[in-house]
N, C-alpha and C positions, 0 to 999 in steps of 0.2 A: 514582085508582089509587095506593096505598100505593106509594113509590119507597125501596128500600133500598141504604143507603148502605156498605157494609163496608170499616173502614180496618187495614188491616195495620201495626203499627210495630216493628221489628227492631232489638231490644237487642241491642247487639254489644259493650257494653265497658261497664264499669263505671262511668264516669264520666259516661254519657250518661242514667243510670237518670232524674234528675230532667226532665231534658226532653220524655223522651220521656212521662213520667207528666203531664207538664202539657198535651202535646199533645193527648192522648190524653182527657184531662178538656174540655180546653177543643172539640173535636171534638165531643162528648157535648152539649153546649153551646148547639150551634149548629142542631141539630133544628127542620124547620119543615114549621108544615102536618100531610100524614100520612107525612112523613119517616120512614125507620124506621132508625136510624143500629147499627152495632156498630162497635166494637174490640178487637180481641184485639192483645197487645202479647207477643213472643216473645223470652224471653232465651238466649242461648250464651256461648260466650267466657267471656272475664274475669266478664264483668257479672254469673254465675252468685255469685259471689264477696261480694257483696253484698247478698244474697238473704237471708243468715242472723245480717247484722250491720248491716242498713243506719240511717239515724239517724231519732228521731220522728218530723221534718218530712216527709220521704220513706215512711216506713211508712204516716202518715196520709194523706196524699197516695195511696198506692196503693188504701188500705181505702176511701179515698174513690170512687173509680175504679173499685172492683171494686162498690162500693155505687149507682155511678151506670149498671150495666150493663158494663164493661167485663170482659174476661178476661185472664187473667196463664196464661201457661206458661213453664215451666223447662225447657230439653234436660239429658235426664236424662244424655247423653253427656258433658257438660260439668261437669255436678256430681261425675260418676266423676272425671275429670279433675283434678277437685280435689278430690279426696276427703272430697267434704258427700256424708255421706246425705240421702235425702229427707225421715227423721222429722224433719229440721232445719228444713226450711220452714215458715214460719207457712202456718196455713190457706187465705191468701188466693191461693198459688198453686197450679196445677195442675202437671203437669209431661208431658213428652210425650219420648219415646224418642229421635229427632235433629229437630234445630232446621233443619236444611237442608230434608229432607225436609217437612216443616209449610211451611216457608217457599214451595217450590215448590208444595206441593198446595192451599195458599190462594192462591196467585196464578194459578192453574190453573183455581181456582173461583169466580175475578173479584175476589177482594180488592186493593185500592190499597197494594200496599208503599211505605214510608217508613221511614226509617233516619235518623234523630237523628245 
């Protein structure tokens, strides 16, 4: 029996963007047998802020991440916030309306929230 594993990680600030990318990789990681692992990693807050300047080591670090399966979304409320349009984002993220609401309807539908 195929056992899936879905881990939730909640960017809340800016300063946490690297950890929670390495969490999130190193999770991906850890797959065994017929494991069937996801992660999706959800930004608000500040953390939005860094989204459309952040540095190499972290850029590649996420395109690694989204290359190993993983998915990235932006609460699109938060970018208004700070007034980033979405054409700002690279590719590699998606973006979703309020980051609350995602956050409660994935843990509604069995995702393990974690917060860096």
């Amino acid at each position: 029996m195929n056992e899936k594993l879905k881990l939730l990680i909640h960017v809340a600030a800016k300063e946490k963007w690297d950890m929670a990318v390495r969490n999130g990789l190193n999770f991906l990681k850890t797959g065994k047998g017929d494991e069937e692992l996801r992660v999706i990693l959800i930004a608000n807050g500040d953390s939005v802020t860094r989204c459309t300047k952040c540095d190499r080591a972290l850029f590649d670090n996420l395109k690694q991440f989204v290359l190993d399966g993983g998915e990235i979304y932006i609460c699109e409320n938060s970018l208004k916030d700070f007034g980033i349009p979405t054409s700002r984002l690279p590719e590699i993220f998606s973006t979703i309306p309020a980051a609350i609401r995602a956050l409660v309807d994935y843990q509604r539908d069995g995702w393990i929230y974690v917060r860096p």
